[in-house]
C-alpha positions in Angstrom: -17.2 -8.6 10.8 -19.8 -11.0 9.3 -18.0 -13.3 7.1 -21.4 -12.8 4.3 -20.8 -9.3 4.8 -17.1 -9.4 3.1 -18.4 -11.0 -0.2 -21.6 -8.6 -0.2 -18.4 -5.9 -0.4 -16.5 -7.4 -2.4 -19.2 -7.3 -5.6 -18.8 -3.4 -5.3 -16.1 -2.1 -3.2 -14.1 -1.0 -6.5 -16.8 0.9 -7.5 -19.4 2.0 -5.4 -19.0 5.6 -4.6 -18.6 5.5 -0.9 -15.9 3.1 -0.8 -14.0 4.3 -4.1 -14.8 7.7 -1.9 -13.7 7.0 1.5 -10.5 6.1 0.2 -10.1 8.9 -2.2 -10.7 11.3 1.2 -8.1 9.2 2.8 -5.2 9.5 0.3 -5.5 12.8 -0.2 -5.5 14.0 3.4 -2.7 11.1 4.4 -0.5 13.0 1.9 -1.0 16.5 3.6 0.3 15.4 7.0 3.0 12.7 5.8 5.0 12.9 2.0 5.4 8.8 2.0 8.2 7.3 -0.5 8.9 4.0 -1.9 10.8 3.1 1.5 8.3 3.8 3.7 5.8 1.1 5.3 2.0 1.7 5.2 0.4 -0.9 7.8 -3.1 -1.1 7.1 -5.3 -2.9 9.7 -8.4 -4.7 8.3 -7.6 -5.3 5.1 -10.9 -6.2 3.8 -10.8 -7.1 0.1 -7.4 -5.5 -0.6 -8.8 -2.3 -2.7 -6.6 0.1 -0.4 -3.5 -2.1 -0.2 -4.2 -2.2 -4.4 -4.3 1.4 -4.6 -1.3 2.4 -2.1 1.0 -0.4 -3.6 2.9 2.1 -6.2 3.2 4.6 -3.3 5.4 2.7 -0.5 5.4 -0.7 0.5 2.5 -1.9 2.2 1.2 -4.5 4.4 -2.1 -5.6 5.5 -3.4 -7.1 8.4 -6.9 -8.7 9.3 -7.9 -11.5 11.8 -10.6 -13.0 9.5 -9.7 -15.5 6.7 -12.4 -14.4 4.5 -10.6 -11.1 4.7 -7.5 -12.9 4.3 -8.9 -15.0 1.0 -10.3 -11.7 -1.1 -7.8 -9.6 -0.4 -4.5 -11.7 -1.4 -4.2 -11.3 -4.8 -4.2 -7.4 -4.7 -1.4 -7.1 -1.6 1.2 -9.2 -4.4 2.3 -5.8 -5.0 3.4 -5.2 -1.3 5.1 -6.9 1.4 1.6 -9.3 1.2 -0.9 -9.8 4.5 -1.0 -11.4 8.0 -3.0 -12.7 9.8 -3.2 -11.0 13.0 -5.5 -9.1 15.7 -5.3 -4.8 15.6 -4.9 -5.4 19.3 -1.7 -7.5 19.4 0.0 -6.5 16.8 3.2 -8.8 15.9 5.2 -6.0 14.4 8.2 -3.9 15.8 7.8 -0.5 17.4 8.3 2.5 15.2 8.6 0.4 12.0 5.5 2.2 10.1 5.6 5.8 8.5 2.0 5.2 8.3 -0.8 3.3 9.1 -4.7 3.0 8.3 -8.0 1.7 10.0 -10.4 2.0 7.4 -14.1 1.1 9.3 -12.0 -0.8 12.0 -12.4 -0.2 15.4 -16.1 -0.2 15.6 -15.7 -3.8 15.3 -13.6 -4.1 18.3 -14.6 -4.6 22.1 -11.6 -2.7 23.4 -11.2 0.3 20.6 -8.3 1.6 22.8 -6.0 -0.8 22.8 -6.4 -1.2 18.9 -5.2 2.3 19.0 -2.2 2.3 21.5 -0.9 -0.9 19.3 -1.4 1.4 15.9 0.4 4.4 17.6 3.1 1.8 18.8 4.2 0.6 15.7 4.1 4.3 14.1 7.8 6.5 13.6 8.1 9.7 15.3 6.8 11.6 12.7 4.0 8.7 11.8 0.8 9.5 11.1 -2.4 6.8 11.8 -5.7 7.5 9.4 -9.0 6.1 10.4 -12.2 6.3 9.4 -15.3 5.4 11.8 -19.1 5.9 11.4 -20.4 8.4 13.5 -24.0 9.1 15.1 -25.3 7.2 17.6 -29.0 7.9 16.2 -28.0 6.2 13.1 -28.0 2.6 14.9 -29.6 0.4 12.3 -29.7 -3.5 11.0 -26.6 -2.5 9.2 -24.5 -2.1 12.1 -25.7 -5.1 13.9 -25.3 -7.2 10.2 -21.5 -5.7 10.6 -21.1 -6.7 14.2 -20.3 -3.4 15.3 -20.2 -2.0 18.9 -20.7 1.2 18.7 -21.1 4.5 16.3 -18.8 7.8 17.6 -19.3 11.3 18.2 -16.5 13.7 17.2 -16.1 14.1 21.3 -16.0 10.4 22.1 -13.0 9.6 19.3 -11.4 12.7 20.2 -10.9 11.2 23.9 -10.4 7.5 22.7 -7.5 9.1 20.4 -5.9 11.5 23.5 -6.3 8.9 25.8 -4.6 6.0 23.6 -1.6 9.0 23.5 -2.2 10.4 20.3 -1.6 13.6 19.1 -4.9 14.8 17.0 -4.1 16.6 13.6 -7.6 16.2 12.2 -10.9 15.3 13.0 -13.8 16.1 10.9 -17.1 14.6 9.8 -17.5 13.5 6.1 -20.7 12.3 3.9 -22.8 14.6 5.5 -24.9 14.6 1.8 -26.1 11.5 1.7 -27.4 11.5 5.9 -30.8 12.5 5.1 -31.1 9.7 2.5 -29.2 7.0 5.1 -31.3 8.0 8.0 -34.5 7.4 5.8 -33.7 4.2 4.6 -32.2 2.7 7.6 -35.4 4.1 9.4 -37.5 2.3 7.2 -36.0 -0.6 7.9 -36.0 -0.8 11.6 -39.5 0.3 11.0 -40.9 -2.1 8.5 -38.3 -5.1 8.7 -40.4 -7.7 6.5 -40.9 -5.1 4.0 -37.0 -4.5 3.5 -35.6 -8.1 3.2 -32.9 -8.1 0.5 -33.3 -4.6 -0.3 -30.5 -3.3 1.6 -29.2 0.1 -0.4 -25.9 -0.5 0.9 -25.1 -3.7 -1.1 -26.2 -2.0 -4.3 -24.5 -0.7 -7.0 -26.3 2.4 -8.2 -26.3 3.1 -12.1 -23.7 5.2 -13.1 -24.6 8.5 -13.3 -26.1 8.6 -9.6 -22.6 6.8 -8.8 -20.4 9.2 -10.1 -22.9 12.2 -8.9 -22.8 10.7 -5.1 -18.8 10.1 -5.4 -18.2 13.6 -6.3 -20.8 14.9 -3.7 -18.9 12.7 -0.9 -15.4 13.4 -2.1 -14.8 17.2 -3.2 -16.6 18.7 0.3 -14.5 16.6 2.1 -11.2 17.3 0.6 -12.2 21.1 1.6 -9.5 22.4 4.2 -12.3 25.4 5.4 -15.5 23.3 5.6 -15.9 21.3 8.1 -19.8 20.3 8.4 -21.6 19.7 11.9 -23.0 16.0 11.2 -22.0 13.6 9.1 -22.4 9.7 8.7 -18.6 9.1 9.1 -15.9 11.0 11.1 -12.2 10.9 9.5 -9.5 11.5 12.0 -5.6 11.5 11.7 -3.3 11.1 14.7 0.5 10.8 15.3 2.3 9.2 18.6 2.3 12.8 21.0 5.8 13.0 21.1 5.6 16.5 19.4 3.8 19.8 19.4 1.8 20.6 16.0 -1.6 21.9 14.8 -4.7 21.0 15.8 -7.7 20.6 13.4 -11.0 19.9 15.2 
């Protein structure tokens, strides 16, 4: 990722309402597919700043890894309640098959050339009855400046992850779009920007902390839908997937 882009999220991650929320969405679905206990390893690759390790930390013990010292800098003093961090590539992972109960990739692999073999590592180090979360922004349409500031490769359709996760030997439990709310707004302002580039210099939405009420308003209206086990909406700006190694038969939620 852009190393500016990791102090831009560091001013809000804690409190802006799509990253409080994407995590939020991410617990509680995590804890339907796998009961984790103080024992248990979480390996989250691409730490970031450290606000998931933070927030996992009572759960189980947890470890984060990230290949960017920036990462590595901000997030530090929120993994001393873990195992702590390392520095290390999602695609080479330096840790021992089947040592994880769980592991996350929060916005990771649309930063990486070879998404696949990001994944095959992930499902590697995973138990049996692991499970791997990841979230990844979906929609090709939605291509913007943001994207390119964030030095991603590509956006996803619910088809395209479904076959990178299948094909990296994953066993699919969920798949689902999430923030679909807030696309009209995203698509707007994005579009205005590719439109009328001079026009929108420092006024990206993204790195803005909205005032509170709208915060909490657009947290609950990004959260509660998603946490819905029956709704499931056609579009969204993100897709939220969870996958175990395909060493067993189980449910599928498309």
């Amino acid at each position: 990722m852009n190393p500016a882009e990791y102090e831009r999220l560091e001013r809000i991650d804690r409190q802006h309402w799509f990253y409080c929320g994407k995590r939020a969405i991410v617990r509680h679905w995590l804890q339907r597919f796998v009961r984790l206990n103080a024992g248990d390893l979480l390996v989250d690759a691409g730490a970031g700043t450290g606000a998931w390790l933070e927030e996992m930390a009572p759960v189980c013990r947890v470890l984060g890894l990230d290949d960017h010292v920036e990462s590595l800098r901000l997030a530090r003093p929120r993994a001393h309640g873990g195992l702590g961090l390392l520095q290390a590539r999602v695609d080479q992972l330096p840790l021992a098959t089947g040592c994880a109960r769980a592991a996350t990739a929060l916005d990771v692999l649309e930063h990486l050339a070879d998404d696949g073999a990001a994944l095959r590592e992930l499902l590697r180090i995973l138990r049996p009855d692991g499970v791997l979360a990841l979230t990844v922004p979906a929609l090709s349409w939605l291509w913007s400046d943001w994207d390119v500031a964030l030095h991603h490769y590509r956006r996803y359709s619910r088809k395209s992850l479904l076959r990178l996760l299948q094909d990296a030997g994953g066993e699919v439990l969920l798949c689902r779009a999430f923030n679909f709310a807030a696309l009209p707004a995203i698509a707007i302002a994005r579009g205005w920007r590719h439109l009328f580039p001079g026009q929108s210099k420092g006024l990206r939405l993204e790195d803005r902390l909205p005032p509170e009420w709208v915060n909490r308003s657009l947290y609950t209206l990004l959260v509660s839908p998603a946490c819905w086990s029956r709704f499931d909406p056609v579009w969204g700006v993100s897709l939220l997937a969870l996958v175990r190694p395909a060493t067993r038969l189980g449910r599928f939620y498309f």
